[in-house]
N, CA and C atoms as a LAMMPS dump frame, in Angstrom:
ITEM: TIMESTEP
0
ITEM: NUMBER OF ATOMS
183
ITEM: BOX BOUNDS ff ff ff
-5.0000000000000000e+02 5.0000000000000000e+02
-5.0000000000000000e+02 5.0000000000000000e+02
-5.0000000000000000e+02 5.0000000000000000e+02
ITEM: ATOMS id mol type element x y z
1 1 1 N 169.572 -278.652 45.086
2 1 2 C 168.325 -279.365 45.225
3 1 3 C 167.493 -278.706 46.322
4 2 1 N 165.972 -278.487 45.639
5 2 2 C 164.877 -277.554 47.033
6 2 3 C 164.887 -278.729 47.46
7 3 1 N 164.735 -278.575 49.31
8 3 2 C 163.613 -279.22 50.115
9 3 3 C 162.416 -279.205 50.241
10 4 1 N 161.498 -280.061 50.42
11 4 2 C 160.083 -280.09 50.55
12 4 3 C 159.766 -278.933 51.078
13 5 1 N 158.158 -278.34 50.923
14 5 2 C 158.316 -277.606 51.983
15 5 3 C 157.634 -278.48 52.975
16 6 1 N 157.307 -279.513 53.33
17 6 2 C 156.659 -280.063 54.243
18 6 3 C 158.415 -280.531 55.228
19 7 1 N 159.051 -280.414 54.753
20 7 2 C 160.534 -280.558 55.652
21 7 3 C 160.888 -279.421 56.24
22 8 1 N 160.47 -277.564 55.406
23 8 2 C 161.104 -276.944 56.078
24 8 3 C 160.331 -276.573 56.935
25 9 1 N 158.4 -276.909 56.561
26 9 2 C 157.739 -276.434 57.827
27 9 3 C 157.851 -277.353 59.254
28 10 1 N 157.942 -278.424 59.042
29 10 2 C 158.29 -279.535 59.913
30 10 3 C 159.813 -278.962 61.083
31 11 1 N 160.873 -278.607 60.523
32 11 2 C 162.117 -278.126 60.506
33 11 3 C 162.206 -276.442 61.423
34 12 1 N 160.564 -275.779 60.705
35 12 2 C 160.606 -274.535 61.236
36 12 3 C 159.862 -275.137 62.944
37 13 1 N 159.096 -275.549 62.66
38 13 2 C 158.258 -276.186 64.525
39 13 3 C 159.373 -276.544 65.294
40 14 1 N 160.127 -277.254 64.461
41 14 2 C 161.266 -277.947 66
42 14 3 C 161.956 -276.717 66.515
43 15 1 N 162.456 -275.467 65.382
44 15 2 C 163.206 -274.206 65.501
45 15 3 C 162.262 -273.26 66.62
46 16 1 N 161.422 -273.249 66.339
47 16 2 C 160.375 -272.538 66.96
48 16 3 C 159.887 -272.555 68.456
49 17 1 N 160.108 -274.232 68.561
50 17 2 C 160.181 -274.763 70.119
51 17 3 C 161.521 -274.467 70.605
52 18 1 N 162.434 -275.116 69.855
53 18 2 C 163.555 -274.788 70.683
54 18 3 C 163.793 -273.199 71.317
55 19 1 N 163.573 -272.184 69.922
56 19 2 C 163.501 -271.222 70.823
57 19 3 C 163.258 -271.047 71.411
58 20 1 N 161.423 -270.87 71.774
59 20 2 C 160.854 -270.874 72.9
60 20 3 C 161.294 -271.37 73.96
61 21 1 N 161.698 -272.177 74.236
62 21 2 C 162.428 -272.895 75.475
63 21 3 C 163.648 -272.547 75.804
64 22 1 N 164.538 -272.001 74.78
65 22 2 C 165.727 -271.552 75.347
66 22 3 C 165.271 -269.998 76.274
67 23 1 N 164.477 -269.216 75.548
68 23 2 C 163.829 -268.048 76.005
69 23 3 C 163.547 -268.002 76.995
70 24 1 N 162.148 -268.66 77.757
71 24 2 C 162.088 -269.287 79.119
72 24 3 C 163.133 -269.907 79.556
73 25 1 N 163.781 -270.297 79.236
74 25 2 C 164.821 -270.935 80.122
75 25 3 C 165.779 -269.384 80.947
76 26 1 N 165.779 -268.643 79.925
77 26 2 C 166.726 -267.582 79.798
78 26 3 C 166.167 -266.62 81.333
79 27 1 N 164.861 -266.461 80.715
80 27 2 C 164.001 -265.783 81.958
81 27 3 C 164.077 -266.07 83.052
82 28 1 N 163.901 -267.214 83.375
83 28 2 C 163.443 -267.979 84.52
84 28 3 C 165.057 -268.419 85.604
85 29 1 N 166.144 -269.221 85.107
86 29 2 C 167.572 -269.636 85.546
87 29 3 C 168.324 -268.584 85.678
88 30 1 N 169.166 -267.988 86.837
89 30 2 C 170.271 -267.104 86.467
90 30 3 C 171.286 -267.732 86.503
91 31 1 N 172.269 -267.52 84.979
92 31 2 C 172.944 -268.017 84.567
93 31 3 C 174.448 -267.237 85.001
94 32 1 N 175.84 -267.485 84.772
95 32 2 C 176.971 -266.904 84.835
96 32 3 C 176.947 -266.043 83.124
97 33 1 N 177.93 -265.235 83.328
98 33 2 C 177.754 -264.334 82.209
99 33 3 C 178.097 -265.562 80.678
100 34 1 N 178.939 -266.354 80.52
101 34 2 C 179.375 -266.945 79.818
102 34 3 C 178.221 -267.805 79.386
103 35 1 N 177.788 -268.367 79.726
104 35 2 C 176.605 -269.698 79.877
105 35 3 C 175.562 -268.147 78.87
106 36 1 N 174.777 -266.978 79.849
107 36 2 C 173.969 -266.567 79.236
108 36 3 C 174.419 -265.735 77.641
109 37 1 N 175.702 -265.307 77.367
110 37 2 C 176.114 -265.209 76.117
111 37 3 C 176.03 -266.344 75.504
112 38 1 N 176.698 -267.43 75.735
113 38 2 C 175.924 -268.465 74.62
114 38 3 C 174.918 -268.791 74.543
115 39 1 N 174.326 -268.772 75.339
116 39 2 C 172.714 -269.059 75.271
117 39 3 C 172.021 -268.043 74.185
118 40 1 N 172.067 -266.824 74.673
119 40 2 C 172.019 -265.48 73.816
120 40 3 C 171.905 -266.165 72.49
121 41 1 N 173.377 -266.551 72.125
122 41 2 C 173.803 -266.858 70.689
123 41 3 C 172.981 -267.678 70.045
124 42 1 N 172.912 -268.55 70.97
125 42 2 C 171.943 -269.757 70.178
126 42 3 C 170.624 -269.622 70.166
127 43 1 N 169.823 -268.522 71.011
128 43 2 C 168.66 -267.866 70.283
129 43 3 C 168.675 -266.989 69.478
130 44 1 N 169.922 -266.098 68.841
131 44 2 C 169.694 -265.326 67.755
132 44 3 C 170.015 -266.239 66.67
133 45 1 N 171.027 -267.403 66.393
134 45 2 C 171.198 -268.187 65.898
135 45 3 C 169.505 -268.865 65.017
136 46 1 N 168.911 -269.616 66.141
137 46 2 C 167.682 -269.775 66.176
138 46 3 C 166.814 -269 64.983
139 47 1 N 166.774 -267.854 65.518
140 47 2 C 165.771 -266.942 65.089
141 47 3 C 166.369 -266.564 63.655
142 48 1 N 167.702 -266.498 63.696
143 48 2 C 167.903 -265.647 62.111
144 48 3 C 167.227 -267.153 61.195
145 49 1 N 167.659 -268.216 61.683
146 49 2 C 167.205 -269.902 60.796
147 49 3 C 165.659 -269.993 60.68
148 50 1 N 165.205 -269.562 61.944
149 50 2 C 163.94 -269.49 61.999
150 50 3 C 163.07 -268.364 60.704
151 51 1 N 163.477 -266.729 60.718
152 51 2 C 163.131 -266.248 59.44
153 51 3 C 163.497 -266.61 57.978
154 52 1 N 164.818 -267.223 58.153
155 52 2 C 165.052 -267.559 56.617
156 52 3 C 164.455 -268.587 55.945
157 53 1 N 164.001 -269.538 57.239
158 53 2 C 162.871 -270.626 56.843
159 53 3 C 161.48 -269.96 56.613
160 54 1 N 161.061 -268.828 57.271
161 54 2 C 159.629 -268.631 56.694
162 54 3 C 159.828 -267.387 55.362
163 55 1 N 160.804 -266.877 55.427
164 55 2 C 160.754 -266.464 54.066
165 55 3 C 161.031 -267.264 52.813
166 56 1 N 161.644 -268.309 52.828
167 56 2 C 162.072 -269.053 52.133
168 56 3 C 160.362 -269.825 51.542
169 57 1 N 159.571 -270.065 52.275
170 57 2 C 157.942 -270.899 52.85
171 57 3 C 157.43 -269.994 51.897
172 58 1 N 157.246 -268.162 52.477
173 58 2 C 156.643 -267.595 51.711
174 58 3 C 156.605 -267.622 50.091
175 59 1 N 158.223 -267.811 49.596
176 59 2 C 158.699 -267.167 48.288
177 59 3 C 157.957 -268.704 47.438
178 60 1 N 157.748 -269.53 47.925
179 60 2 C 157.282 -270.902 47.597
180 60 3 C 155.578 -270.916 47.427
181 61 1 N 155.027 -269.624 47.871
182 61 2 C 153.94 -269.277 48.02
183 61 3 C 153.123 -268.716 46.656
């Protein structure tokens, strides 16, 4: 079953902030090595969810 796309664009904004904020966060706090590898993770995490949602937007196009 597709999702709306008004769910995945909705879905892509929250992805989009969060990144952003983990990013700055990243910049700004120095972290221990462990803390900034996961952190790491969960912005590439982010980002790969983040393109597969706007390609997914596009192909709907």
């Amino acid at each position: 079953m597709k999702s709306l796309p008004l769910f995945d664009t909705s879905r892509l904004a929250v992805i989009k902030a969060e990144r952003e904020a983990l990013l700055k966060r990243l910049q700004r706090v120095r972290l221990d090595a462990h803390s900034r590898i996961r952190m790491q993770q969960k912005v590439s995490l982010l980002t790969a969810e983040q393109v597969r949602l706007e390609l997914a937007l596009d192909a709907r196009r």
